[in-house]
N, C-alpha and C positions, 0 to 999 in steps of 0.2 A: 492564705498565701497564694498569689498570683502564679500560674504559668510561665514557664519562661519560654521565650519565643526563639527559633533561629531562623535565620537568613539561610535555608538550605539550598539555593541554588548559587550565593554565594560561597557556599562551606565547596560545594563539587565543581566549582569554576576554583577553588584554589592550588596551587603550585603541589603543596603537599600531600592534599588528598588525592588528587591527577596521580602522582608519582605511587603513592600506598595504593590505592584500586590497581594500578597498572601491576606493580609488582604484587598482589595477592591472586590478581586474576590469572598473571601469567603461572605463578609457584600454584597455584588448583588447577588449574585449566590439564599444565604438562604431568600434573601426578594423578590426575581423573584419567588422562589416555592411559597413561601407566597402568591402573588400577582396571580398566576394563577388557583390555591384551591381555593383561594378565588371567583376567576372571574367567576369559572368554577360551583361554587356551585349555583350561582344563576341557572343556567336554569340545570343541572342536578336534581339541590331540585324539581325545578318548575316542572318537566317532571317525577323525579320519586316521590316526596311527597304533589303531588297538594294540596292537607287538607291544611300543615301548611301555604301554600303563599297564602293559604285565608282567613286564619284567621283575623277577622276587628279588627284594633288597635287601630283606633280612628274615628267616622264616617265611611266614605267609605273608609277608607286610610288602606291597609291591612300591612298583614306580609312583602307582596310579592315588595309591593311600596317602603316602609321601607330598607328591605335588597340590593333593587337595590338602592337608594341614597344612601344607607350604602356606595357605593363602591366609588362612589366620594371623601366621605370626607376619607376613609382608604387612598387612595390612596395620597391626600393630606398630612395625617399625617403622611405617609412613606416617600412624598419629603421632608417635614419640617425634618422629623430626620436623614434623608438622609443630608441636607446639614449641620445641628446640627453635625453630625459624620463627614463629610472631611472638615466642618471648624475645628473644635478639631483634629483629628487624619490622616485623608489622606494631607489635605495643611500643617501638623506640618513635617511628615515625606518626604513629598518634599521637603519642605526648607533643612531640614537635607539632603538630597541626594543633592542638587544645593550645597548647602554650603560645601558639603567635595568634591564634583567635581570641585568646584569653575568655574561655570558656572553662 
């Protein structure tokens, strides 16, 4: 069974795929900033605002405890919306590009 071949510099000159790259790169690009403010605030706060990450929140369990599990479940909640966003809009506008390439 032969290879099949594409036209790749056609596929990324086209309308659809232009518009899907642009809208994937913009939704990762602004949730990567997100994601490293975030990451970064833990031990910058810890280093320049030691008070608030010791603050006790419940028992021994501080501020400090608190904001680093915080980053587990953020990060979580940005895969969940992360594949919430390319099942809706990044896999709707593939099939649109497969479909008018007829691939």
């Amino acid at each position: 069974m032969a290879e099949r071949q594409y036209d790749w510099k056609a596929i990324a000159k086209n309308p659809k795929f232009v518009e899907l790259h642009h809208k994937k790169t913009a939704f990762l690009f602004g949730w990567w900033i997100f994601s490293c403010v975030y990451y970064f605030l833990l031990p910058i706060g810890a280093a320049y605002t030691p008070g608030i990450f010791k603050v006790k929140i419940i028992g021994v369990i501080n501020f400090g405890y608190i904001f680093a599990l915080s980053q587990f479940f953020v990060s979580w909640g940005i895969a969940l919306y992360y594949s919430h966003v390319a099942n809706k809009d990044f896999d709707r506008l593939t099939r649109e590009l497969i479909d008018e390439l007829h691939l």
